[in-house]
N, C-alpha and C positions, 0 to 999 in steps of 0.2 A: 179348406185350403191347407195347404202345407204350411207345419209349424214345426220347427226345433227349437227346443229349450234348452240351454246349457245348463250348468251346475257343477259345484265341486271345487270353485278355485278358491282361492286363497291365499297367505304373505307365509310363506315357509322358510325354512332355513337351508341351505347346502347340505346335502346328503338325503332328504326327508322328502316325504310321497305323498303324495294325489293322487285321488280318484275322482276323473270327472266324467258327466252321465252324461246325455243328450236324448229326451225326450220327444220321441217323433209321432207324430200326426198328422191325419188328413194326406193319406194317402197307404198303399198298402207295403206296410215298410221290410217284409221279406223279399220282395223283389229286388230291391235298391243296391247296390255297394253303398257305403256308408263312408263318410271320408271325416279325418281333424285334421285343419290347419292350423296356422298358428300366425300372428304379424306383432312382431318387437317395434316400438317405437323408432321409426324412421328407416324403417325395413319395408321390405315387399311379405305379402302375404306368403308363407311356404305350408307344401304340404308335409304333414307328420307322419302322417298311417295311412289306411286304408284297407277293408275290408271289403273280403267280396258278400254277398247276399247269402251264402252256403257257408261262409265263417273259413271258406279252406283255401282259401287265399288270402294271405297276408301282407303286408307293404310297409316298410319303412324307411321315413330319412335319413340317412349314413349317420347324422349327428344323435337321434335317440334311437339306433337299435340298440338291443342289449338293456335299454336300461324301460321301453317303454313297451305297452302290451296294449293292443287296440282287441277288443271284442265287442257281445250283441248279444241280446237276449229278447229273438222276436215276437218272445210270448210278450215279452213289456214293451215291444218298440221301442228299447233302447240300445245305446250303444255306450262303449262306454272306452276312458284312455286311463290306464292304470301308468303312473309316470312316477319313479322310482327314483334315487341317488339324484335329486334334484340340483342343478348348477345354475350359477346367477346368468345364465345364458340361454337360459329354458323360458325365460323371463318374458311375458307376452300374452297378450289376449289371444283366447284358445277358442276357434270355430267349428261347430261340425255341420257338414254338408251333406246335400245327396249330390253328388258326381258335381259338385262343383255349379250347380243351378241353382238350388236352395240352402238357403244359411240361415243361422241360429245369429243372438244377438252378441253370443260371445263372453267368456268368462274370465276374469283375470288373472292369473298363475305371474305372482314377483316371489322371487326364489334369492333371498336375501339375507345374510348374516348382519 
């Protein structure tokens, strides 16, 4: 069955980076677009990134371009969100999907001084 694993979050400070992974399985994961969203406490779930299955398309939310890098590495079935100059607004359990069907159980990124 399909499995994504998050990993990588953690209580950081303003300014300071993350690197989070997503571990995919059960299923063959070069075909896929690969997606992280992200839901703030009493927010709606929003999309972050998105990648295509060929890595040559890229996708980001107006709020982390510039500062965030979504990639893949389908030797490992993973993917992963490089998330840089971190603000207390980034603040939020972080999901990665396949096309919005399957989800991971989410990791938590608090970006706090």
């Amino acid at each position: 069955q399909v499995q994504l694993v998050e990993s990588g979050g953690g209580l950081v400070q303003p300014g300071e980076s993350l690197r989070l992974s997503c571990a995919a399985s059960g299923f063959t994961f070069s075909n896929y677009d690969m997606y992280w969203y992200r839901q703030a406490p009493g927010k709606e779930r929003e999309l972050v990134a998105r990648i295509s299955w060929t890595s040559r398309t890229l996708n980001y939310a107006a709020s982390v371009k510039g500062r965030f890098t979504i990639s893949r590495d389908n030797a490992k079935n993973t993917v992963y969100l490089q998330m840089n100059s971190l603000r207390p607004e980034d603040t939020a359990v972080y999901y990665c999907s396949r096309s919005g069907e399957y989800w991971g159980q989410g990791t938590q990124v608090t970006v706090s001084s």
